[in-house]
N, C-alpha and C positions, 0 to 999 in steps of 0.2 A: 124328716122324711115326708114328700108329701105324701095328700091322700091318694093321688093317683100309681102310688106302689105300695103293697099293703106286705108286712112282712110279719110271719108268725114264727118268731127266735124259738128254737131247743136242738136236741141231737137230730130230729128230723125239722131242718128250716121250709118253711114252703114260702117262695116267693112268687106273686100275684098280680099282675098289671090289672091295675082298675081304672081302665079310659073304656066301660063298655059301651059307651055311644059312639066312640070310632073303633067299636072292634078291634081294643088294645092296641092299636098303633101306637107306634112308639118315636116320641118326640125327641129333641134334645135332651131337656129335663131329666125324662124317664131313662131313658137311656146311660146318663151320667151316673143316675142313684141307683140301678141298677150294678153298673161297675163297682159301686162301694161298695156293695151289700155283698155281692158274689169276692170279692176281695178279703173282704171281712170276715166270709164263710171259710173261705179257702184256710186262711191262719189260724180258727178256731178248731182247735183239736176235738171240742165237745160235740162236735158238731160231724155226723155221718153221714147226714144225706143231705142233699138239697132238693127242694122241688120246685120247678115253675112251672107256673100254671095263670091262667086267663080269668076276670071276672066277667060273667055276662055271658052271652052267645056264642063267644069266642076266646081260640087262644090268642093269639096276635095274628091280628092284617099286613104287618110289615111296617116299614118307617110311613110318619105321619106326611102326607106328599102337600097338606094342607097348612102343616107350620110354617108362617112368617108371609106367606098367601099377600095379606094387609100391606108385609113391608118391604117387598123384595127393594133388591136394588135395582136402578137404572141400568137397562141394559147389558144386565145380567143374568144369564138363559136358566137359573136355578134358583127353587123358591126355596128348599128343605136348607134349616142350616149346616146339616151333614157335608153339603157342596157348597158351604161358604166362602168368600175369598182369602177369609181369614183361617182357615183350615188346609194345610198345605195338601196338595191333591193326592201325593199319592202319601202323607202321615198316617200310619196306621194308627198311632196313641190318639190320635186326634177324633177318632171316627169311635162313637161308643159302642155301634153296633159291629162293627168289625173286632175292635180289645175284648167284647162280652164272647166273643165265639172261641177266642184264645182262651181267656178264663174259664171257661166252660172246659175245657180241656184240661188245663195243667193244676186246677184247683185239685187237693187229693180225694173227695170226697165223692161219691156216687150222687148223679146229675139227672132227674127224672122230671121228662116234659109229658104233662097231662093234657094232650091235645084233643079240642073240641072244635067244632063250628069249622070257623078261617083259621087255616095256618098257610099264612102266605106270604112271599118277600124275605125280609128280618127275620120273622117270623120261625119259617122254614127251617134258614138256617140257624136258627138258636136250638131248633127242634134236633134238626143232624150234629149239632156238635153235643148234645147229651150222650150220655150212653147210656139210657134208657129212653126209651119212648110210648107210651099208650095211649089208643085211639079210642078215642069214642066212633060208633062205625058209622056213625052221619057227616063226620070232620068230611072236608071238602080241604085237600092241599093245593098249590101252586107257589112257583118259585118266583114268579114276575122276572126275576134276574138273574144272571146262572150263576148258580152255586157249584162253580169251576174248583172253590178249594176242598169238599167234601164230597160232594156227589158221587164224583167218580171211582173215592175208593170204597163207593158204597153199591154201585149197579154196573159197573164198568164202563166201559167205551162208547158202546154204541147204544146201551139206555139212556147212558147221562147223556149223549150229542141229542138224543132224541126227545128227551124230558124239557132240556135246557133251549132247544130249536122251538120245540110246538109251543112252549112254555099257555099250557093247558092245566084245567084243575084237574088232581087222579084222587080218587076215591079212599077212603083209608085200607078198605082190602085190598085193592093195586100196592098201595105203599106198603103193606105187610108184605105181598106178595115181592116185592123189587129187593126187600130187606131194607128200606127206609125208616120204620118203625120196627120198634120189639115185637107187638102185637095188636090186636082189635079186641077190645077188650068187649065184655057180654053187657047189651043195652042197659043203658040207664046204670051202668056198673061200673062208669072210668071213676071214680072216685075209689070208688071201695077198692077198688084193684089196685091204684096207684099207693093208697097207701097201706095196704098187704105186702106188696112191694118194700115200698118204704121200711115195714117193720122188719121184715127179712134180711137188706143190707145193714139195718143200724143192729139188729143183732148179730150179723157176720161182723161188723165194724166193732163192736164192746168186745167177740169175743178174740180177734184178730187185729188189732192196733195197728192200722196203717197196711193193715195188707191188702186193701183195694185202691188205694195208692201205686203203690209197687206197679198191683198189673195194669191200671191204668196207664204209668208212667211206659211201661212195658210195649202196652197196643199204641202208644203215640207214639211210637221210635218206629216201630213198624210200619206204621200206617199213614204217619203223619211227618216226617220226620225232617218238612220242610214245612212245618205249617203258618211261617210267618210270611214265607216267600210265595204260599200260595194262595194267600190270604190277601198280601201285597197286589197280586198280578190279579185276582178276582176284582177287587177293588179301581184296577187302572181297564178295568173289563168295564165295569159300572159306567164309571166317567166316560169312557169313549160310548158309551150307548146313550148317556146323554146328550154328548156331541153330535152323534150320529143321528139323533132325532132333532135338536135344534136347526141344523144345518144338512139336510136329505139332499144327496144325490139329483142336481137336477140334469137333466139331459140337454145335449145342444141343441139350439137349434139348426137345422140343417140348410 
């Protein structure tokens, strides 16, 4: 594993991006070890809780937009390897930040993002597909890109057009207030919270085996219950917003 993922194994796992000079953005690399690790979690019965969480200033900034910078290819309008050519455009196995958002969901295990600083981009949505979430109340969020497959069954219609339009930072009391986060946790107190938290489901989970499974599995049929196709059509959202910025609208002339 590298150093830039730091992982602390027992019944509560906390996983940690340690890239805190780019405000935990998150690379290929990280991205892939990431998918293990949460895979890994998901099949370990011993295992009740998961936690992600950020080193440094921040939770994550979103994908790293400065990986491969050095090598792009010729005449190819995308530097991140995410949009490589070698990665079929709309493959979702393919994309580590798109399979972490699914896993984050279907793992049986209660999923708690300790968000600080930047939560922004990837970021974001790694944040919304937990189902827990706690703020420190200086966090600053933004989506950079619309989070088309969560958002909306999180603030409905005309918040998510409006978050996903301005695509502006909101405040972590905004996001409490939209129901984007669980809560804002008391300053200088998101740790201590998170994992009070933490001990609270791993002791519903010893004394209830698999029963926040269940309603988990439960609120994804409900809520979710297309969420590879939404996940999909988010994703061919992404790609056309690169196109659409490589190649702008220019006007005739007349």
């Amino acid at each position: 594993m590298s150093d830039e993922l730091i992982v602390e194994d027992g019944p509560i796992t906390r996983l940690t991006i340690n890239r805190p000079e780019r405000h935990n953005a998150i690379n290929t690399e990280v991205g892939d070890a990431m998918v293990e690790v949460v895979n890994r979690v998901g099949r370990d019965p011993s295992v009740q809780v998961l936690i992600l969480a950020g080193a440094g200033r921040s939770f994550c900034s979103g994908d790293d937009v400065s990986e491969g910078a050095e090598g792009r290819i010729p005449d190819y309008p995308w530097q991140n390897p995410y949009h490589a050519p070698h990665i079929a455009a709309f493959n979702l196995e393919r994309h580590p930040y798109f399979r972490l958002q699914t896993l984050l969901r279907r793992i049986p295990q209660a999923v708690i993002a300790a968000v600080h600083g930047y939560c922004m981009g990837s970021g974001f949505d790694l944040m919304l597909a937990a189902d827990y979430a706690l703020a420190d109340p200086e966090a600053r969020l933004r989506m950079v890109i619309g989070a088309t497959a969560f958002l909306p069954k999180y603030v409905g219609l005309k918040h998510a057009t409006r978050l996903i339009m301005d695509d502006g930072f909101i405040s972590a009391q905004e996001a409490a207030d939209l129901g984007l986060i669980t809560k804002v946790a008391a300053d200088g107190a998101l740790t201590e919270e998170v994992d009070a938290l933490a001990n609270r489901l791993a002791a519903l989970g010893q004394e209830r085996h698999g029963y926040f499974g269940v309603i988990k599995e439960s609120l994804n049929r409900s809520l979710f219950p297309a969420l590879d196709d939404d996940l999909r059509m988010q994703l061919i959202g992404h790609r056309m917003g690169d196109l659409y910025r490589q190649h702008p609208y220019a006007q005739a002339d007349s």
